[in-house]
C-alpha positions in Angstrom: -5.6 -17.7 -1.4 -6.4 -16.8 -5.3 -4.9 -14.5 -7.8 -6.7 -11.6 -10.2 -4.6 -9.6 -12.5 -5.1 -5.9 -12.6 -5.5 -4.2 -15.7 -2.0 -2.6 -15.5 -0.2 -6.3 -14.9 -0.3 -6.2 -11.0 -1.4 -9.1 -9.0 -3.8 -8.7 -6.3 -4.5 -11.3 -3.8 -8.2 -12.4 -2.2 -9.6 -14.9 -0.5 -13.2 -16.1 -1.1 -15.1 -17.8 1.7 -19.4 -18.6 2.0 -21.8 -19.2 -0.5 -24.4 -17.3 -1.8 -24.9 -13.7 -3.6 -21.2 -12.5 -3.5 -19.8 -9.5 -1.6 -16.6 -7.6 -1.6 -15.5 -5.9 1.4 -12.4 -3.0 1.0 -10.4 -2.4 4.1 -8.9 0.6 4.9 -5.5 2.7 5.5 -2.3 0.4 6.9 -4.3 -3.0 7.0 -4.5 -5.9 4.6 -6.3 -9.6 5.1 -4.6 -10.6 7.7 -4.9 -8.2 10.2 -7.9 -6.1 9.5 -11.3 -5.7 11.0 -13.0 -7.3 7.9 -11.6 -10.9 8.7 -14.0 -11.5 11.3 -16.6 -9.2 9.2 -16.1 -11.7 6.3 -16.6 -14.8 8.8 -19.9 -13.3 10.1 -21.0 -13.0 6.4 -20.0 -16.3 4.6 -23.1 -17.6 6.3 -25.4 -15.9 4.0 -22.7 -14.7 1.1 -20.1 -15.5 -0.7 -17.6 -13.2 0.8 -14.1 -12.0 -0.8 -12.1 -10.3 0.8 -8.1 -9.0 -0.8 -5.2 -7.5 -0.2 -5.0 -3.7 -1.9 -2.2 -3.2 -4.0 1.5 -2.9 -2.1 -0.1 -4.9 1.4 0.2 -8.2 2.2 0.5 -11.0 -0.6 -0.6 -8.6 -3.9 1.6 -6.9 -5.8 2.6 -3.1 -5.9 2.3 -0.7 -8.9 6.3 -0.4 -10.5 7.9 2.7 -10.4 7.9 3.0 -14.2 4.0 3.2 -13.6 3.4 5.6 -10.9 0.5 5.3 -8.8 -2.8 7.2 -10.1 -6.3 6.3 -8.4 -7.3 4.4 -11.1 -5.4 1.5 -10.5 -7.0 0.9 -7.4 -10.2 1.2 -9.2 -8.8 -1.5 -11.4 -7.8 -3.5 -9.2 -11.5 -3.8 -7.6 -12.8 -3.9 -10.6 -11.0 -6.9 -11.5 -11.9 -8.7 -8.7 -16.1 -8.1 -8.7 -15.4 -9.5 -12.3 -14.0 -12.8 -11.0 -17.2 -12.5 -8.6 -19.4 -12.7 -11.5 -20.4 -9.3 -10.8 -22.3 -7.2 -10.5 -21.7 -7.6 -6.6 -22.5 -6.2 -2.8 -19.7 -3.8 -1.9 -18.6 -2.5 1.8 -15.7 0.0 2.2 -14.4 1.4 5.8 -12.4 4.2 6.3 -10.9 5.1 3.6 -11.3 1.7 2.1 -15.6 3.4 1.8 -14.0 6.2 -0.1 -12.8 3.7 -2.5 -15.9 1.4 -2.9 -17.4 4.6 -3.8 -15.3 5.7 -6.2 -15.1 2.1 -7.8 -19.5 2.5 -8.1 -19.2 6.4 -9.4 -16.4 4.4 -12.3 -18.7 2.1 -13.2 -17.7 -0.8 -11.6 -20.8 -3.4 -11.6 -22.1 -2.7 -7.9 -25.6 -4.3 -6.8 -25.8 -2.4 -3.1 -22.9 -0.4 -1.8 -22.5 0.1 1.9 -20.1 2.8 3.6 -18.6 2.7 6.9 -17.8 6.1 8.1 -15.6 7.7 5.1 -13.0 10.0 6.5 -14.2 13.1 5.0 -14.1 16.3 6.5 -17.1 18.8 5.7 -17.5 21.5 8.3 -15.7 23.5 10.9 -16.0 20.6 14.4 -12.4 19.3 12.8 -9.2 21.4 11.4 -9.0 20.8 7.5 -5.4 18.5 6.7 -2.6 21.2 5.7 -2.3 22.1 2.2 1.4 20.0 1.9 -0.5 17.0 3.5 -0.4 15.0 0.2 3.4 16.3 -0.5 4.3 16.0 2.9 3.5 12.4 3.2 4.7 11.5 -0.4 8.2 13.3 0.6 8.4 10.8 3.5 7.1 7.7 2.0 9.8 8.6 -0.8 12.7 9.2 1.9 11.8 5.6 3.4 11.1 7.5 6.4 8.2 4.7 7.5 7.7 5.9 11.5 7.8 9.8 10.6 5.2 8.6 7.6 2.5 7.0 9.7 3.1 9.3 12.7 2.2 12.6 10.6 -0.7 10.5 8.6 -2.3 9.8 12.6 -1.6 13.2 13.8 -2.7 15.3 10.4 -4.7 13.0 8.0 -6.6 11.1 11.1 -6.5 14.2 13.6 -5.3 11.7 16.7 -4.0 13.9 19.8 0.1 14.9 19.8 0.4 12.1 22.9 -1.5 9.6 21.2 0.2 9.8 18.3 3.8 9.3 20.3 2.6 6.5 22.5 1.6 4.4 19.6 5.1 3.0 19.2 5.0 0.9 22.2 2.0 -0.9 20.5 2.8 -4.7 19.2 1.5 -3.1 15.9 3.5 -0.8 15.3 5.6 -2.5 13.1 2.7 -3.5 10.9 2.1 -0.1 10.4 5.3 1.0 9.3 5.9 -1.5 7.1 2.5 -0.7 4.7 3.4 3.0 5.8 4.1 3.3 1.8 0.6 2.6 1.0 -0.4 6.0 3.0 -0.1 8.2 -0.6 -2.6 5.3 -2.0 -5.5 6.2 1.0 -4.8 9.9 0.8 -5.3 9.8 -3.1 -9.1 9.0 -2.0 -10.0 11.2 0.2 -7.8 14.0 0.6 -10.0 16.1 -2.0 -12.5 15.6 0.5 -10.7 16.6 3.7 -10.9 20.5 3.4 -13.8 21.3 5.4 -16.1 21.9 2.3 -19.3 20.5 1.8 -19.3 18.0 -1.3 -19.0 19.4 -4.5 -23.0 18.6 -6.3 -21.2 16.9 -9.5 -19.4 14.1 -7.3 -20.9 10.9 -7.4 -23.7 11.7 -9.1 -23.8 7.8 -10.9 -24.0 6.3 -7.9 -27.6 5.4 -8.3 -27.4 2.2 -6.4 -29.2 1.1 -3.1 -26.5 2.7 -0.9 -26.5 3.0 3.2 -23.8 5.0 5.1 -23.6 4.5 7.9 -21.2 5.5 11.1 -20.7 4.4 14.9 -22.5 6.6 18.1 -19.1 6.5 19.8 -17.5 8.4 16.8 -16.4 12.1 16.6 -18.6 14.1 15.6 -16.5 15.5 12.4 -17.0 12.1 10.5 -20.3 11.2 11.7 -21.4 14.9 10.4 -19.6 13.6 7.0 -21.4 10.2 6.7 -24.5 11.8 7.5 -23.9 14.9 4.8 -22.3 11.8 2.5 -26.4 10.2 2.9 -28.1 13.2 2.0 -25.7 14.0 -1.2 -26.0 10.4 -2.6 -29.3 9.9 -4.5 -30.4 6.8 -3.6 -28.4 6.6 0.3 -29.7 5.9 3.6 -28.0 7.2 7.0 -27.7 4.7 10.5 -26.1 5.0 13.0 -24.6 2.0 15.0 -25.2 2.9 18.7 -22.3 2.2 20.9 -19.1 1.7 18.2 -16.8 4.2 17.3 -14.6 3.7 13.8 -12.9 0.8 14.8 -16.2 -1.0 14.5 -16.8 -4.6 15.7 -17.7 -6.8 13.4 -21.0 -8.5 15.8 -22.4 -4.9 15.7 -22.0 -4.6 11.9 -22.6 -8.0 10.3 -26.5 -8.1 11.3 -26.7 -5.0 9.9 -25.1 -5.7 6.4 -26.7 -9.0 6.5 -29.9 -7.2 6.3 -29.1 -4.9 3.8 -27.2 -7.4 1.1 -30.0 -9.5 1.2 
């Protein structure tokens, strides 16, 4: 494990693994290095690449923004951003979940991206899924601030990821639920990125317009049909994206399905 420093003082944790052209892979909402689906993404990849994967700010071994600093989007940025630069930049970037809708935030900044791939953003663009409430980012601010970590996670499932009412209550008899809670603070950071895009609007024309990169979006055949509508909508508004579908994975995608596929396109 290895240290960058963010540009507001914040220390964010990575691990590097492979050799060859390097790539950065972003995780998504309530995970960190190690217990996300990008651990055995990066082991599939340090084959052909020099992989790095990190901790986002406030999960696992990094730091968290202080409270004299509140927490903007931009420091995640920054925090990215830092890290391609201790790859030598510019690099090959993968985001799922949420953790695409910050890759592609990071390219539209500026950060040095070579190829940017996107694994089902959680973006919600028509009518086959009800829009989050209007309170959604207040809502789970006021329960992140009131340390209430279950109720926090339980209304991001039910209302940010649109997971059935029994679903939702089951899910603390699973053995990670107590992961969950205890990054359940981090839930503001994910919201910050794609909340704007979660009102069942198409994308505004201006957004990402300097993403000019190489990009491929791509979502899983299993999926419901709300985000694969999104990627596929995300494909045609980016100028230079490709759309594919990965037959027979839903978001939690696996990462023997997904590494060919990245393999191909990094090179």
């Amino acid at each position: 494990m290895s240290n960058v420093t963010s540009a507001d003082g914040t220390r964010i944790a990575y691990t590097r693994a492979g050799s060859g052209p390097a790539v950065v892979l972003v995780d998504g909402a309530l995970s960190h290095r190690a217990q996300s689906i990008n651990a055995g993404l990066a082991t599939a990849l340090a084959a052909h690449f020099t992989v790095y994967t990190y901790d986002r700010r406030g999960r696992g071994e990094s730091g968290d923004t202080l409270p004299s600093m509140p927490f903007a989007p931009e420091r995640e940025v920054e925090d990215l951003a830092a890290l391609v630069a201790e790859a030598g930049g510019p690099v090959r970037l993968y985001g799922t979940s949420s953790g695409a809708a910050l890759a592609l935030a990071a390219a539209d900044s500026g950060v040095p991206v070579e190829r940017l791939a996107l694994y089902e953003p959680p973006f919600i663009v028509d009518a086959t899924r009800p829009p989050i409430p209007d309170d959604y980012l207040r809502t789970l601010d006021d329960l992140v601030a009131a340390d209430r970590r279950a109720d926090a996670v339980r209304y991001f499932m039910r209302r940010g990821v649109g997971l059935p009412g029994f679903v939702v209550a089951m899910m603390r008899f699973m053995p990670a639920w107590s992961t969950l809670k205890a990054l359940a603070h981090t839930l503001p950071y994910d919201a910050a990125f794609v909340a704007p895009y979660e009102h069942g609007a198409p994308y505004p024309a201006a957004d990402w317009a300097s993403v000019k990169v190489p990009t491929l979006v791509m979502d899983g055949g299993k999926s419901q049909v709300w985000i694969r509508n999104a990627a596929r909508a995300l494909a045609e508004h980016l100028p230079e994206a490709t759309y594919r579908t990965l037959e027979g994975q839903t978001h939690i995608v696996k990462p023997e399905a997904l590494a060919p596929v990245l393999e191909g396109f990094f090179r």
